[in-house]
C-alpha positions as CSV (number, residue, x, y, z in Angstrom):
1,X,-0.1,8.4,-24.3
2,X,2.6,5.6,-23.4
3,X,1.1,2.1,-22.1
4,X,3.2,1.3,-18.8
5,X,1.2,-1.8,-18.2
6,X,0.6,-2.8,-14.7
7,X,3.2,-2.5,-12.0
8,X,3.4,-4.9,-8.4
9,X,2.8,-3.8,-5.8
10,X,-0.1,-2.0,-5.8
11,X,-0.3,0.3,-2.6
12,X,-3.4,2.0,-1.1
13,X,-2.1,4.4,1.6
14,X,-5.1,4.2,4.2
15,X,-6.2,6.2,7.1
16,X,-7.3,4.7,9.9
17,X,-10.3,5.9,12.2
18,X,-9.9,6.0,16.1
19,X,-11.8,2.6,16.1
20,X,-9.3,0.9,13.6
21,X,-12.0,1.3,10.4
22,X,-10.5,2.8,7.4
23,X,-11.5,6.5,6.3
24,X,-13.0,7.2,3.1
25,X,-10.3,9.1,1.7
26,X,-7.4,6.6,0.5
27,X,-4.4,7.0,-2.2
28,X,-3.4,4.6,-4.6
29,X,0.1,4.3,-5.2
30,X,1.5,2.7,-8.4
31,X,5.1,2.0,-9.2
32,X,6.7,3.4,-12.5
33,X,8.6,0.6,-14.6
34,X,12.5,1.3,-14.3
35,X,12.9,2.3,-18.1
36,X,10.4,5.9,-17.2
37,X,12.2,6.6,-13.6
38,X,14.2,9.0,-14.9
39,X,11.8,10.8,-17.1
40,X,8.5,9.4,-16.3
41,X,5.6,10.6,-18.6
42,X,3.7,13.5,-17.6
43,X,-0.3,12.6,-16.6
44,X,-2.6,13.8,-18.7
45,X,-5.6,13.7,-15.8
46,X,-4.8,16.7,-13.5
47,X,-5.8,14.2,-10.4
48,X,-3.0,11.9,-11.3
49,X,0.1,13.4,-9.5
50,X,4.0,11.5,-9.5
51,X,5.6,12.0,-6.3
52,X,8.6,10.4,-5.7
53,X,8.4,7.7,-2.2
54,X,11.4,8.7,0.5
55,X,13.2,5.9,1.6
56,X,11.8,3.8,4.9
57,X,11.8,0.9,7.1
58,X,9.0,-0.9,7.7
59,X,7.1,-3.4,9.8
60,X,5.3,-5.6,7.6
61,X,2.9,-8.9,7.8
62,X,2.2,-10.7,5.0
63,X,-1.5,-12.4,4.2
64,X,-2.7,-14.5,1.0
65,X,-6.4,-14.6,-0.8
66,X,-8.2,-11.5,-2.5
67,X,-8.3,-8.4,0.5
68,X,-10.7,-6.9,1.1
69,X,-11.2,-4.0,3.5
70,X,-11.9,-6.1,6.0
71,X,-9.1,-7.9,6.0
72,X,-6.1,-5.4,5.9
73,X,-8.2,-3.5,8.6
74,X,-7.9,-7.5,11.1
75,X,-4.3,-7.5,9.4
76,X,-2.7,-4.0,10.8
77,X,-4.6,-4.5,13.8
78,X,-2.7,-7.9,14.0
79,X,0.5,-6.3,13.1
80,X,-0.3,-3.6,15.9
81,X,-1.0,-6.2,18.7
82,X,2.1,-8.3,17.4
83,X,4.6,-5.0,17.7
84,X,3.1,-3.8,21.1
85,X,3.8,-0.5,22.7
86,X,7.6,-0.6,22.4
87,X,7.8,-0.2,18.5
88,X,7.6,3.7,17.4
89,X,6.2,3.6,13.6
90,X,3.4,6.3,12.3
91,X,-0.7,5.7,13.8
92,X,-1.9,8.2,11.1
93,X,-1.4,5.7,7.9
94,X,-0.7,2.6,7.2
95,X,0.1,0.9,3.2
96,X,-1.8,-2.1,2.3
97,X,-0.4,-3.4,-0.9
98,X,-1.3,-6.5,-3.6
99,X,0.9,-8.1,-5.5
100,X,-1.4,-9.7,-8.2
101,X,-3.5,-9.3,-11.0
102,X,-7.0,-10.1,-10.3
103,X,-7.6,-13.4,-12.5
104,X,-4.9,-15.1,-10.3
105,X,-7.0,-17.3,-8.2
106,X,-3.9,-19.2,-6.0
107,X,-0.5,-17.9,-4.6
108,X,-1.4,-14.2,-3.7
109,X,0.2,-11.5,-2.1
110,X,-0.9,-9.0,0.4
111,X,1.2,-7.2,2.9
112,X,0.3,-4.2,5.2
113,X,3.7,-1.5,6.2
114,X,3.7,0.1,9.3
115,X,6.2,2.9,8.9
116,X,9.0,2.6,11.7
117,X,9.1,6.4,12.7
């Protein structure tokens, strides 16, 4: 029952396939505001679930215009090609993450992470 409104960045945890296409199954990730950290409100949807994100280092690119699929999957494979064989970081998911509301046309914000294993 609070209203958190909407928190940056937005982060889909995806799965990539063998060929480099995405899986069905993604997560969606949203930051809670600083004032509910330490008691954040409990969901009222039982597929809502507040885990708390360890610590990491990344690898990251960064990319502007509205993503779609297509283009965090031509990103990370970017970002692979650009780390080469020498960088250890996680193959089995990658974060693909917006920084922007939707009705902001110029200016926006896309990263992919590579987690540095």
């Amino acid at each position: 029952g609070v209203g958190m409104g909407m928190t940056a960045p937005v982060s889909i945890t995806a799965f990539p396939a063998e060929d480099g296409s995405l899986q069905q199954k993604v997560k969606v990730s949203l930051r809670i505001p600083s004032q509910f950290q330490a008691n954040p409100p409990c969901p009222s949807d039982e597929s809502i679930k507040i885990e708390e994100r360890q610590a990491m280092t990344i690898y990251s690119t960064q990319f502007g215009g509205y993503a779609k699929e297509v283009d965090y999957v031509n990103y990370a494979a970017k970002l692979k090609s650009a780390l080469g064989s020498e960088a250890a970081y996680r193959k089995d998911f990658y974060f693909c993450n917006g920084y922007d509301p939707p009705m902001k046309p110029y200016g926006r914000r896309n990263e992919i992470w590579f987690v540095k294993e």
